[in-house]
C-alpha positions as CSV (number, residue, x, y, z in Angstrom):
1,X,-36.0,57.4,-14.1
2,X,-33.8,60.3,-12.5
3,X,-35.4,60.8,-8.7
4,X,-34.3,63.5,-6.5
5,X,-33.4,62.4,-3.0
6,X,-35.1,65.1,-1.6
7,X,-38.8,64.1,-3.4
8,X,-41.1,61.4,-2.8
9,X,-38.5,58.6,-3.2
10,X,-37.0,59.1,0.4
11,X,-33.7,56.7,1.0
12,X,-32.6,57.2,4.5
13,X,-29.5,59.8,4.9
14,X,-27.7,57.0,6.9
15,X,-28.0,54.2,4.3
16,X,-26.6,56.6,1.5
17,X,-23.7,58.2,3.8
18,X,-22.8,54.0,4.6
19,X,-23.1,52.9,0.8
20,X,-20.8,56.6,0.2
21,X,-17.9,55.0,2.6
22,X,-18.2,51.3,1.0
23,X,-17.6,53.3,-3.0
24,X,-14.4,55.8,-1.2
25,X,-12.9,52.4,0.0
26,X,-13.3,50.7,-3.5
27,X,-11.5,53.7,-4.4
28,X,-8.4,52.4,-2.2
29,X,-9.4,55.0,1.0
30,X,-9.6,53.6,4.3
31,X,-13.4,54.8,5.0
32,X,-16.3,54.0,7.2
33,X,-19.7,55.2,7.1
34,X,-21.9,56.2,10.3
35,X,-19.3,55.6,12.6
36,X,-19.0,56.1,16.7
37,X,-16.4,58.6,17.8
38,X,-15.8,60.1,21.8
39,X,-16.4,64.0,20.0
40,X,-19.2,62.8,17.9
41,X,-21.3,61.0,14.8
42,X,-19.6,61.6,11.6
43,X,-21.2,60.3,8.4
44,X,-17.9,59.4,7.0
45,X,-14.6,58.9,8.2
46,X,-11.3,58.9,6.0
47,X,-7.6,58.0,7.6
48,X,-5.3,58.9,4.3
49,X,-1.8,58.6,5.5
50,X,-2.8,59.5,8.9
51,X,-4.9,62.5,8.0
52,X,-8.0,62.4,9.2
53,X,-11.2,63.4,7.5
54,X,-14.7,63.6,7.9
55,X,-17.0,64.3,5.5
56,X,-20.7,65.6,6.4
57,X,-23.5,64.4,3.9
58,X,-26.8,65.9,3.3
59,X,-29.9,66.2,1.3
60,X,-30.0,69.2,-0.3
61,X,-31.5,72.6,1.6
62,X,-29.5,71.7,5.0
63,X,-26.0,73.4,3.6
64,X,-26.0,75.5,6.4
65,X,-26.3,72.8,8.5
66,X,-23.1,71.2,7.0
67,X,-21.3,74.3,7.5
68,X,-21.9,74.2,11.2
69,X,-21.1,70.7,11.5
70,X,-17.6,71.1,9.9
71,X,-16.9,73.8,11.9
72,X,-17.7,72.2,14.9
73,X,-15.5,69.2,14.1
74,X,-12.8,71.2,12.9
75,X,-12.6,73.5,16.1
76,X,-13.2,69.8,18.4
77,X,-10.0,68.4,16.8
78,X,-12.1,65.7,15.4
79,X,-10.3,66.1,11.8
80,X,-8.0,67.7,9.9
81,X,-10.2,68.3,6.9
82,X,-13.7,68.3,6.6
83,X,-15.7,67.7,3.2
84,X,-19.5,69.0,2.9
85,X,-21.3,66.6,0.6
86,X,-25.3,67.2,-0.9
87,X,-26.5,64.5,-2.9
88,X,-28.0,66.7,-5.9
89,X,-29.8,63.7,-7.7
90,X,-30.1,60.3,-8.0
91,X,-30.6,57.7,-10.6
92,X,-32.4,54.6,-9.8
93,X,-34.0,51.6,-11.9
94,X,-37.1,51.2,-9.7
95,X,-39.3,52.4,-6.4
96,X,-37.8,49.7,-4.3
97,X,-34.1,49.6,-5.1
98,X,-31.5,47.3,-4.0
99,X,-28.4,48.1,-2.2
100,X,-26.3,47.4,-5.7
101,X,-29.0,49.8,-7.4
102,X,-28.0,52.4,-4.8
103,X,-24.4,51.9,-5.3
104,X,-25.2,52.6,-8.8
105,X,-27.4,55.2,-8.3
106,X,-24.4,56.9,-6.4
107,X,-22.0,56.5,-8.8
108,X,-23.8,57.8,-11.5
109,X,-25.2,60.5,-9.1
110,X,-24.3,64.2,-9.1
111,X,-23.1,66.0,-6.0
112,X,-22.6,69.5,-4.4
113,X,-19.4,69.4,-2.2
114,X,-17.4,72.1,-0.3
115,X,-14.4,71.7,1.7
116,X,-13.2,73.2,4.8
117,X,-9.7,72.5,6.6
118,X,-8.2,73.1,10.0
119,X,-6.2,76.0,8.4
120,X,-9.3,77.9,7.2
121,X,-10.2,77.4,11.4
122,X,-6.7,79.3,12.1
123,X,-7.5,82.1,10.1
124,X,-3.4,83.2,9.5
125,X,-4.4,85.1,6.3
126,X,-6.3,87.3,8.6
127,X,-2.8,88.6,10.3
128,X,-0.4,87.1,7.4
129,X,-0.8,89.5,4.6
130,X,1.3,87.0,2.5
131,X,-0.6,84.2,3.6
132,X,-3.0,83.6,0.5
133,X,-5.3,80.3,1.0
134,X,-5.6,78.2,-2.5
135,X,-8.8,76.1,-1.3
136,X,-12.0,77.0,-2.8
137,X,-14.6,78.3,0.0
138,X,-17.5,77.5,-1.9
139,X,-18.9,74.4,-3.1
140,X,-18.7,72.9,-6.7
141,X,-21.7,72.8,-8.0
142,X,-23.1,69.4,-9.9
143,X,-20.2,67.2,-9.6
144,X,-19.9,63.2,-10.4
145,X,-18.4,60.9,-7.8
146,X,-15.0,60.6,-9.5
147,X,-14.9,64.9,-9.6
148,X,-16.3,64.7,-5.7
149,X,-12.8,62.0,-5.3
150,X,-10.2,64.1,-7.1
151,X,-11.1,67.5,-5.3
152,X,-11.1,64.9,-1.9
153,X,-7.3,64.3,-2.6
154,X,-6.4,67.7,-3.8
155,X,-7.6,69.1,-0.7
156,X,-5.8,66.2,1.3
157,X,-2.5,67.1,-0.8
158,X,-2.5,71.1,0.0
159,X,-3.2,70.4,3.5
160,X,-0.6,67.6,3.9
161,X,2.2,70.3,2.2
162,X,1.2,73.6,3.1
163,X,3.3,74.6,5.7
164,X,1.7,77.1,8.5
165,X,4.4,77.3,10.9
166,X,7.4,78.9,9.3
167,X,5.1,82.2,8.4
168,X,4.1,82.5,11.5
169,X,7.3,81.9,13.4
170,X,8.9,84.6,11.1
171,X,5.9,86.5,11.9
172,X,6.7,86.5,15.8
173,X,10.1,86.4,15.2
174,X,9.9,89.9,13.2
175,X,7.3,91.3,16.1
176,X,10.3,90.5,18.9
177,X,13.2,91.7,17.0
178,X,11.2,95.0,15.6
179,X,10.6,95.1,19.4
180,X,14.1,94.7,20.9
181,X,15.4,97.4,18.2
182,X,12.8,99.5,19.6
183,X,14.1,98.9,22.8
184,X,17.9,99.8,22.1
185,X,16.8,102.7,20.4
186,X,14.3,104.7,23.1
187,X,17.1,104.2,25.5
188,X,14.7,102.1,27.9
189,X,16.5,101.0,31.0
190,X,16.8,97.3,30.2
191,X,17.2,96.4,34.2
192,X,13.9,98.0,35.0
193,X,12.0,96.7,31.5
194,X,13.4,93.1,32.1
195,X,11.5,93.7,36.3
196,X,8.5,95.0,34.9
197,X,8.4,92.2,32.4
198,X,9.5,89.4,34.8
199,X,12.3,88.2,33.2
200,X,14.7,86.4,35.0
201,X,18.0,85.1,33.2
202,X,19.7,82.1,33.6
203,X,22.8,81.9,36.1
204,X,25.7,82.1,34.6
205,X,28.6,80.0,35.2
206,X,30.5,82.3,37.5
207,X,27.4,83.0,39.7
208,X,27.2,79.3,40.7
């Protein structure tokens, strides 16, 4: 019997996002499900290596909820990558299943998930032409829990070695030199720029 979570056989969102934590940390991921935070109410919260990451799960027909609510933890510096999760369908052996048959029923289940990082939040590719970003914006579509897993840690990997702040220290660093060699060049009085810009240089030893 295949029974969409959204139909008559209603399983409460908080029991499946718990039961979706308890299968991550079989996995080997430290995760809890429903849990308290200062910032807010996750459904489920990873800690791999240090990385923190939420993931937001819904029935299906609230995906612009999810979106919000990543964006919102994302921007509140409550993770570093957040994971939207819809439970497409479920399989269960009868109307009153047990919490195994759940487990089950979520293993075997099929999932629409999107991802969404602090770096997509930054937006660098928006003033870094070279900056190209190699996470998928939409969701997979259908996916089993060991695809929804394995896109989990291939996001976690790209975030972990994607490095941000080289371009855009070579991206000021360009801007001031481009600057100063506009400077030398006008003929600007570099007294009176340095007043207007109120910059003060250090003493120098033979000042003191």
């Amino acid at each position: 019997m295949v029974l969409s979570v959204t139909g008559w056989f209603e399983v409460r969102e908080e029991a499946l996002n718990v039961l979706l934590a308890e299968l991550l940390a079989e996995k080997g991921l430290k995760a809890l499900g429903e849990v308290i935070l200062k910032k807010g109410y996750p459904d489920v919260l990873l800690d791999v290596n240090g990385v923190r990451i939420i993931i937001e799960a819904k029935k299906l027909g609230r995906r612009d909820e999810l979106r919000r609510s990543c964006v919102e933890r994302l921007d509140r510096g409550m993770c570093d990558i957040c994971v939207m999760v819809e439970y497409l369908r479920l399989s269960v052996p009868s109307i009153s299943p047990s919490v195994k048959d759940l487990k089950d029923a979520l293993l075997r289940g099929r999932y629409n998930v999107g991802f969404m990082t602090y770096i997509d939040r930054v937006g660098l590719e928006k003033w870094l032409k070279e900056f190209k970003p190699k996470i998928k914006t939409d969701f997979y579509e259908d996916v089993e829990f060991q695809d929804l897993v394995t896109y989990l840690m291939s996001v976690y990997e790209y975030t972990v070695r994607e490095d941000v702040v080289t371009p855009v220290v070579n991206r000021i660093r360009f801007v001031i030199e481009d600057f100063a060699r506009s400077v030398l060049v006008s003929g600007v009085d570099i007294v009176r720029l340095k007043d207007a810009l109120e910059l003060r240089g250090g003493s120098s030893e033979s000042e003191e």
